[in-house]
C-alpha positions in Angstrom: -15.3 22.5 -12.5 -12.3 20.5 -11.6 -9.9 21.0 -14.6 -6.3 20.0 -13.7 -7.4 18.8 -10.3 -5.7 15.2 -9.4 -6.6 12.8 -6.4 -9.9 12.1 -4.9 -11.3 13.9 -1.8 -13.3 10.8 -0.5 -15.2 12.6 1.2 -13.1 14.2 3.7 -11.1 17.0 4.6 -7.9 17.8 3.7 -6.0 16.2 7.7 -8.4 13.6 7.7 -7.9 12.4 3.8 -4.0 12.4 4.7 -4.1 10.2 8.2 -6.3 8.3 6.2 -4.2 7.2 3.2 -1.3 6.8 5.7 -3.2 4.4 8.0 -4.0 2.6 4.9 0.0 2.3 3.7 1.0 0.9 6.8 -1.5 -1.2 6.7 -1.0 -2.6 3.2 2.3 -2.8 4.2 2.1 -4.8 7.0 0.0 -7.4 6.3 0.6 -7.4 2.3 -3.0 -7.3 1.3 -6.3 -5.2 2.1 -9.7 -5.3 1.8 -10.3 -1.0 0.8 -13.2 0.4 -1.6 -11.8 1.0 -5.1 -11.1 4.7 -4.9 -9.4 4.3 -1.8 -7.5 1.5 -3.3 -6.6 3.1 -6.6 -5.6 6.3 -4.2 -3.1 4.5 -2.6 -1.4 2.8 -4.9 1.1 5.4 -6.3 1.9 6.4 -2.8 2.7 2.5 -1.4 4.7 2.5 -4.6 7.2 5.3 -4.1 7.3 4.1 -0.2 8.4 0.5 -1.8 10.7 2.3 -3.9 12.1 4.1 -1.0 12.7 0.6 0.7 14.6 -0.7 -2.5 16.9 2.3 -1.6 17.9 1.0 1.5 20.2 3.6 2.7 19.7 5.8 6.5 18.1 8.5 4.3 15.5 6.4 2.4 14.6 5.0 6.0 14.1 8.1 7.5 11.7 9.6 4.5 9.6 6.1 4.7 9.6 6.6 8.9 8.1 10.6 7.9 5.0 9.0 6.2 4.8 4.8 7.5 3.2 5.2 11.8 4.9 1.9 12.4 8.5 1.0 12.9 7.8 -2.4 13.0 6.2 -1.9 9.9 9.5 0.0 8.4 11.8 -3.2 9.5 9.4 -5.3 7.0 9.8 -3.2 4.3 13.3 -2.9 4.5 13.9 -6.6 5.3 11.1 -8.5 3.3 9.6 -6.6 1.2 12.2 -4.8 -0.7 14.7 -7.8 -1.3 11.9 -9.7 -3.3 11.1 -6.3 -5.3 14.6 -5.9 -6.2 14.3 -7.1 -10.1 11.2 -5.0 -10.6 11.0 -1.8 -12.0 7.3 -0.5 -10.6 3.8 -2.2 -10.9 5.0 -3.8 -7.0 1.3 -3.9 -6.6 -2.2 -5.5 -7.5 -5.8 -4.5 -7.4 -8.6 -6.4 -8.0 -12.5 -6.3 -7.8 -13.8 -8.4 -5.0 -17.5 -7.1 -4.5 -20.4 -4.6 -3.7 -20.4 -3.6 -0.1 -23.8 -4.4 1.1 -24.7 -1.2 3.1 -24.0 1.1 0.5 -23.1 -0.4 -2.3 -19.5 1.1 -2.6 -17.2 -1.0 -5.1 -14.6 -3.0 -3.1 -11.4 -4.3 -3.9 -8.3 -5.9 -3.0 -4.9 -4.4 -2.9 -2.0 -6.8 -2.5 1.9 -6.9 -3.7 2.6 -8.7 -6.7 4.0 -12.1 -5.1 1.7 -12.4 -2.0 0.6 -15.3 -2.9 3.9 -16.9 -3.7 5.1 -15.8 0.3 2.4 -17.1 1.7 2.8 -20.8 -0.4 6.3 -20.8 1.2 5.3 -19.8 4.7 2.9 -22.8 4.9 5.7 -25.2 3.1 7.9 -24.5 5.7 4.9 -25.2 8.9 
C-alpha cells in the first residue's frame, strides 16, 4: 500500500526520475511549451511553478536556487528576463495542460504543457516579422 505517498515513480529510479523532471523544466522553460505524457506533465507542473516563482523574485539568491535545479543558463536569462516580467500580476496557475492524444506505440495519454500567455507571445513575435 501507498498511504501518504505523493509524486509518481514513472517508472524509474529515484536519480533517473530526478534528471528526468529537470530536463523536462528546462525544457518547458525554454521553448514555453512541450509535448510530455500526462503524468509526466502533471509531475512537472508544481515544480516549473515554484522555479517561475523564483524568477518573479529576481534577486542574486533566487537566481542561484533556479541555477541549482534549471541545466541551462541560457535558459535562466529567459526566465529572469521574459518570462517573469509577463507573470508579474499573477499569483500561481503560470501554467496550462491540455489533452492532445493517445501515443500510438503504447497508448500512453499525451499532453501539452505550456505558460498561460504562449499564445499571446508568439501572436506578437509574428506581428513584429
Amino acid at each position: 500500500m501507498r498511504h501518504r505517498i505523493a509524486g509518481r515513480q514513472l517508472g524509474r529510479n529515484t536519480n533517473q526520475r530526478k534528471a528526468l523532471l529537470r530536463g523536462l523544466v528546462t525544457s518547458l522553460i525554454k521553448h514555453g511549451r512541450i509535448e510530455t505524457t500526462l503524468a509526466k506533465a502533471k509531475e512537472i507542473r508544481g515544480i516549473a511553478e515554484k522555479i517561475i516563482t523564483l524568477g518573479k523574485r529576481g534577486d542574486l539568491h533566487a537566481r542561484k536556487l533556479a541555477l541549482s535545479y534549471i541545466y541551462a543558463e541560457d535558459t535562466i536569462s529567459n526566465l529572469f528576463d521574459k518570462i517573469a516580467p509577463r507573470m508579474k500580476d499573477r499569483n500561481g496557475g503560470y501554467l496550462r495542460i491540455v489533452k492532445t492524444r493517445r501515443r500510438h506505440g503504447d497508448g500512453a495519454e499525451m499532453g501539452v504543457i505550456e505558460l498561460v500567455d504562449y499564445e499571446n507571445e508568439n501572436q506578437k513575435l509574428e506581428k513584429k516579422k
